[in-house]
N, C-alpha and C positions, 0 to 999 in steps of 0.2 A: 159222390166220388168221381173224381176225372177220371178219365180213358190211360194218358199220358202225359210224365213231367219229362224234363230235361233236367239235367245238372251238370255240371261243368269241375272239373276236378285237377287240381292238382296237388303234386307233394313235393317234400323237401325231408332230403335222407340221408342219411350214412352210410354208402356200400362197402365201407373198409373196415367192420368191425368184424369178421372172422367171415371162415370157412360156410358159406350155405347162410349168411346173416343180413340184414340188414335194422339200420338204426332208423326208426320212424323221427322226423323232427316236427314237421309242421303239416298241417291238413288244412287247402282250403275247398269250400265245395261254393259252387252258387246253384242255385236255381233261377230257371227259365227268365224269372220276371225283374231278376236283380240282385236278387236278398242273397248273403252272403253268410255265410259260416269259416269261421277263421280259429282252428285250435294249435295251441303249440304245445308241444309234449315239454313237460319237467324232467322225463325219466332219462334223456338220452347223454351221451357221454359227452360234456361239452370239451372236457378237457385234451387236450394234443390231438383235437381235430391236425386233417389237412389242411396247406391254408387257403386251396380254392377254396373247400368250405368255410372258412375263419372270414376271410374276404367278401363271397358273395352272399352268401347265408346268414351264418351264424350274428356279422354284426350289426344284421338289419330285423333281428329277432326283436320282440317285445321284453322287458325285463321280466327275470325271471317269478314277480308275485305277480305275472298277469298269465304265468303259464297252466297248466293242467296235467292231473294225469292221463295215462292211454284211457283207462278204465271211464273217465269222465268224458274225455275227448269222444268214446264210441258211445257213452248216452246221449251227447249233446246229439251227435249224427241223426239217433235216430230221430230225436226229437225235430230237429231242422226237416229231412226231408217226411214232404207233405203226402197223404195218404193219396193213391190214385190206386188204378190198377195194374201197372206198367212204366217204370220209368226208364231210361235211358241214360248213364253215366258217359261223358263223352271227354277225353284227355288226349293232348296233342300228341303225348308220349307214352300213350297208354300202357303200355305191358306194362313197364315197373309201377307209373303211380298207381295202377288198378291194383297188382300187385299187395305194396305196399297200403293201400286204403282197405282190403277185405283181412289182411293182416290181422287190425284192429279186434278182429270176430275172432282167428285162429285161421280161418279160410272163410272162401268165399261161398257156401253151401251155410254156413254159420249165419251170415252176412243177412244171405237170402230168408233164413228162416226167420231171423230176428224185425227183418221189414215185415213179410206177411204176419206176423203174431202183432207187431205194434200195430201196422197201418192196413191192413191186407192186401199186399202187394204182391201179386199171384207171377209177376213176370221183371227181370233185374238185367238189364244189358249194357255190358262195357261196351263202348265204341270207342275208337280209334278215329279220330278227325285228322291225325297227318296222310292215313289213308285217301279218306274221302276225299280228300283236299288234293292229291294230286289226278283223281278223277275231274276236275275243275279247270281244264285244258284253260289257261290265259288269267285265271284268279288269281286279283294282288290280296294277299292279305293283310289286311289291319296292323299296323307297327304299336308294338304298346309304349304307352307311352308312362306308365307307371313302375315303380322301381322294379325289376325283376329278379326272380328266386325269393321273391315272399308268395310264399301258396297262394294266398286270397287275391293278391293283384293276379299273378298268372292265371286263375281259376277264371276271374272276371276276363283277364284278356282270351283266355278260350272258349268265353261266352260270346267275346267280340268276335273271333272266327267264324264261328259258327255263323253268326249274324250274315258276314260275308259269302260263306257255303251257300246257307240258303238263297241269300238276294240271285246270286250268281247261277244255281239251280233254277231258281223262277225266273230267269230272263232267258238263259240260255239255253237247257234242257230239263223242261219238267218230267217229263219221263224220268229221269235218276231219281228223282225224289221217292219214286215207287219202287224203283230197282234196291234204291240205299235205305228204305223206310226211315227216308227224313219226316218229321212231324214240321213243317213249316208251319209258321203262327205268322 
């Protein structure tokens, strides 16, 4: 079993369906080495969306018999990420997608318990990379170049960041790496 993975996350939501609510639409996750997991929820309300979301979202979706439900979308999760002892969830816009991703469980102590019983993952850490990334005094980031507001490209583009965090840490200040417990590869 490794030490540590990295994964790369992002989502695509609804925040306009009530009071204290939100509507999960799409989950992408990558891991470290590339491999991507890409689910789209069946369950969520497509009808009289807003039309940002109608616009940037919703008609760049997959058709609907390639979607899933929540219930399958959180087996798939576990399945995807890989047994270690510690892994690292890192999103550009983290509170809501983390949010939104431990959802899936009910919360995020759910989340937790369900990786250590699958994989035995004794340790689960959301990070925030828009954070990190302004600790990076002079860092251009990566332009993606992939359509954006589809989870799995932006997942992939926040593994491209990262890429840059790190290069950018090992040139400039390794010391942060130890301050940030970046795992550089």
């Amino acid at each position: 079993m490794d030490d540590k993975h990295n994964y790369f996350l992002d989502t695509e939501f609804d925040e306009r369906t009530g009071r204290f609510s939100i509507d999960p639409i799409s989950y992408g996750l990558v891991h470290e080495t590339g491999e991507g997991y890409y689910g789209v929820s069946r369950e969520f309300n497509e009808a009289g969306r807003f039309k940002w979301l109608r616009d940037h979202v919703i008609t760049k979706l997959p058709p609907v018999d390639f979607r899933k439900t929540l219930t399958q979308i959180r087996a798939d999760v576990i399945g995807f990420i890989q047994p270690a002892k510690e892994i690292d969830i890192w999103a550009y816009n983290g509170s809501t997608d983390f949010f939104v991703f431990y959802k899936l469980w009910d919360n995020q102590l759910a989340f937790r318990d369900a990786l250590k019983k699958a994989h035995g993952i004794e340790k689960v850490n959301f990070r925030e990379m828009k954070e990190v990334s302004y600790m990076c005094v002079g860092l251009k980031m990566p332009e993606q170049t992939s359509p954006d507001h589809v989870a799995i490209n932006d997942a992939h583009h926040e593994r491209a960041r990262f890429a840059a965090i790190s290069d950018w840490v090992r040139t400039n200040d390794p010391k942060l790496a130890t301050t940030l417990r970046l795992r550089l590869s």
